[in-house]
C-alpha positions in Angstrom: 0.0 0.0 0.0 1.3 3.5 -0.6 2.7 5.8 2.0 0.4 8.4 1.1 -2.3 6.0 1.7 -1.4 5.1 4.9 -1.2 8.9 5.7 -4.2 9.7 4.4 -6.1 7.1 6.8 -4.2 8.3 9.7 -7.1 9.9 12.3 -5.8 13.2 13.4 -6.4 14.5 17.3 -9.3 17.4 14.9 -11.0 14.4 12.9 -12.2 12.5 16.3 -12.9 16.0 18.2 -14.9 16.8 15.5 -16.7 13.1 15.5 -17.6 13.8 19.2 -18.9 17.1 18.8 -21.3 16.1 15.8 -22.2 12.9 18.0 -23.3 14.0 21.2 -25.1 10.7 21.6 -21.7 8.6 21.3 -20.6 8.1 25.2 -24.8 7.1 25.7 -24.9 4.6 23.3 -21.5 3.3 24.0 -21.6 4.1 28.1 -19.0 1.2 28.3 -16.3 3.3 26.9 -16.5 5.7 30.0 -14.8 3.2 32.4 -12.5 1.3 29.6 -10.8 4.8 28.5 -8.3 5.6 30.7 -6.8 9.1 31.2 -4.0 10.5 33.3 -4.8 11.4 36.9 -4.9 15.4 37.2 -3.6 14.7 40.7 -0.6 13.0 39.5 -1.9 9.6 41.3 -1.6 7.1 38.4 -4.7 6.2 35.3 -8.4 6.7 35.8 -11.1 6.1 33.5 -13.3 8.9 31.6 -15.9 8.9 34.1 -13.4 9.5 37.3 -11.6 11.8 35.8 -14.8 13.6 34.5 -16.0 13.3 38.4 -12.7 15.2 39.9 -13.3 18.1 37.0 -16.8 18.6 38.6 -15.1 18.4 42.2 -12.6 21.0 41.2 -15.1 23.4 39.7 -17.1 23.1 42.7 -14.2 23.8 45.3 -13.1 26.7 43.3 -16.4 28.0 43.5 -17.0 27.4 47.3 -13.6 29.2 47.6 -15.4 32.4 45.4 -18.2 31.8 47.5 -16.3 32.1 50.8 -14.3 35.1 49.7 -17.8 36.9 48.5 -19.0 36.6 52.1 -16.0 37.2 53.5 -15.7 40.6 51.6 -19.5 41.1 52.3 -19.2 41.4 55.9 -16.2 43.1 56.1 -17.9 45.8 54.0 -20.9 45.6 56.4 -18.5 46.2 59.4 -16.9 49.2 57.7 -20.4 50.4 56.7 -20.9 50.3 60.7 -17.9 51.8 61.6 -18.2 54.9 59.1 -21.7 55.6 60.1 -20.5 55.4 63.7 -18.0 58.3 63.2 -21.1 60.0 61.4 -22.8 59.9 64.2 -19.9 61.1 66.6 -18.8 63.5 64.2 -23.0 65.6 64.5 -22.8 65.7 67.8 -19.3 68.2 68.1 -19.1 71.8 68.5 -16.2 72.6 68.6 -13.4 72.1 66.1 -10.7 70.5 68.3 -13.3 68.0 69.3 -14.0 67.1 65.8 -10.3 66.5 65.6 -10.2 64.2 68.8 -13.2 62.4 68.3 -11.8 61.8 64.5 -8.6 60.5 65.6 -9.3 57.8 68.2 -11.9 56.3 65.4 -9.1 56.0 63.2 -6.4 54.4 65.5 -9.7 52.4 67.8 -12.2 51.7 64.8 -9.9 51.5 62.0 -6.4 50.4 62.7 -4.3 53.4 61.7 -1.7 54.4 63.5 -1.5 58.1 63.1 -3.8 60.9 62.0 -3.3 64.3 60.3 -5.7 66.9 59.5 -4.3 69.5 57.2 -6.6 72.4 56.1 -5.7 75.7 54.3 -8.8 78.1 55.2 -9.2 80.1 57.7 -10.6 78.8 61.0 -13.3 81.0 62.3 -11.5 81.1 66.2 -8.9 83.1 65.6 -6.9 81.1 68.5 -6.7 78.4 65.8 -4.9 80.1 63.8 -1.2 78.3 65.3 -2.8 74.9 65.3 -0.7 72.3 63.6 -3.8 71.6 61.5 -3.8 74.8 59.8 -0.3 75.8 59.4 0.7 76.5 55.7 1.6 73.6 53.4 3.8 74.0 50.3 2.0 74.8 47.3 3.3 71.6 45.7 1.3 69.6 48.0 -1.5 71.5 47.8 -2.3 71.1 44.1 -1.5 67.5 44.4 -4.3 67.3 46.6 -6.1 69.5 44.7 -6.5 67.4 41.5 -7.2 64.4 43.2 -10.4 62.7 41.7 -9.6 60.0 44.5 -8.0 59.5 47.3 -4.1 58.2 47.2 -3.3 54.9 49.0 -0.1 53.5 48.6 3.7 54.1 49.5 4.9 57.4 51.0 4.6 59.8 47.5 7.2 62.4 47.2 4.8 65.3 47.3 4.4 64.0 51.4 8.2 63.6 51.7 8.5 66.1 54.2 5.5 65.7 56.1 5.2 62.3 57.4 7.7 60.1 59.6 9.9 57.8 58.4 8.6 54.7 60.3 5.4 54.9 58.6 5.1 52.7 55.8 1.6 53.0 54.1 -0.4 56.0 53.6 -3.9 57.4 52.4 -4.6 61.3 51.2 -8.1 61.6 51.3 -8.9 65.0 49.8 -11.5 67.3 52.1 -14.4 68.1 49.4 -15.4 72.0 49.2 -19.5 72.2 49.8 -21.8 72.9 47.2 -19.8 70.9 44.5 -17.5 73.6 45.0 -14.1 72.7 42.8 -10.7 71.3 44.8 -10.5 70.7 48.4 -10.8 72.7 51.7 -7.8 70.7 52.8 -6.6 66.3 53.6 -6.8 64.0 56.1 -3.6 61.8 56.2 -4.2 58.2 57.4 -0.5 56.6 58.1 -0.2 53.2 59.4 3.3 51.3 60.2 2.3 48.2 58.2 3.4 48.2 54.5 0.1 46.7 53.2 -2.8 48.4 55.6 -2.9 51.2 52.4 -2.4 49.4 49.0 -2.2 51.1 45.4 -5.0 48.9 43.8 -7.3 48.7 47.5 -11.3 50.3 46.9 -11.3 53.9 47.9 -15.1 54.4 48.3 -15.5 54.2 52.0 -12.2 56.4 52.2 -14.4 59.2 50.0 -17.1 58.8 52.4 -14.7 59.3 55.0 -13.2 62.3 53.7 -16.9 63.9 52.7 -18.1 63.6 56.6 -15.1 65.3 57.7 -15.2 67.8 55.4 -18.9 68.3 56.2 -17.5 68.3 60.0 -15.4 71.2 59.7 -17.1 73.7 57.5 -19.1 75.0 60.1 -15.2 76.0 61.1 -13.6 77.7 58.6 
């Protein structure tokens, strides 16, 4: 017989994935197959027939979706808790008076309810109470940092950035900016809250930023009655 004949009745790997697909009858009518076909183990534990090795794919698929599962609800109440916490500091936030209250009563929710380790408020208007006026909170900032915090559209998490060099400590090691929104829709910001924490990933680059917004909006809310 000619080589070329025996090529052409070789059955390619494309000529019996092709029979399958246009006989999706094939493993019913011939159900025997299922346990006389024997495959590598996934698992690296020796052969196993069609059927077995069909049964651990279904296994897989279902622990990786328990794990999803897990991870949803795990992220669901962690969002509830922070939902809790935030409208907590609401809350405290309505019932100050007085600006150096505000502050206080901002700061130990941070370190207590949120795990940072240091707090700055930084705002470039005016306070109302004169007295305020040498408060480490409003003391001038360079311009630099100002417009950086400016143009913000959200806040910054991540590493120390260089337009913070100088005003954070060298022992923190992860940071958020959150930008104080004007009121009214008002363009730029009134001034930042800086949330610095000694542990490298407490502030990451790619982390969700919308309960830090909401953060930043209730303080800003907080003080305008100030300034």
């Amino acid at each position: 017989m000619p080589s070329d004949s025996i090529e052409n009745d070789v059955i390619s790997t494309e000529d019996v994935t092709k029979f399958l697909r246009e006989q999706p009858h094939f493993f019913e009518k011939n159900a025997h197959l299922l346990t006389e076909i024997y495959l590598p183990s996934p698992h690296g534990s020796g052969a196993i027939s069609l059927a077995e090795r069909q049964q651990l794919a279904q296994r897989d698929k279902i622990r990786l979706l328990e794990v999803k599962l897990a991870q949803l609800i795990e992220f669901a109440e962690e969002n509830e808790a922070t939902s809790v916490k935030v409208h907590n500091l609401a809350v405290k936030l309505l019932n100050q008076s007085h600006f150096l209250d505000v502050e206080q009563v901002l700061f130990e929710a941070m370190q207590k309810d949120f795990g940072v380790t240091k707090s700055t408020l930084l705002i470039w208007l005016k306070p109302k109470d004169e007295s305020l006026n040498s408060h480490p909170a409003f003391k001038p900032v360079e311009e630099t940092f100002s417009d950086w915090i400016m143009a913000m559209k959200i806040p910054y998490t991540g590493p120390k950035p260089l337009e913070a060099n100088h005003l954070v400590a060298d022992h923190l090691q992860s940071f958020a900016f959150i930008p104080l929104p004007k009121p009214a829709l008002q363009p730029g910001a009134l001034g930042v809250l800086i949330l610095a924490s000694d542990k490298p990933h407490k502030f990451q680059v790619d982390m969700g930023t919308v309960y830090l917004q909401r953060i930043g909006e209730l303080v800003a809310a907080s003080l305008i009655t100030h300034i």
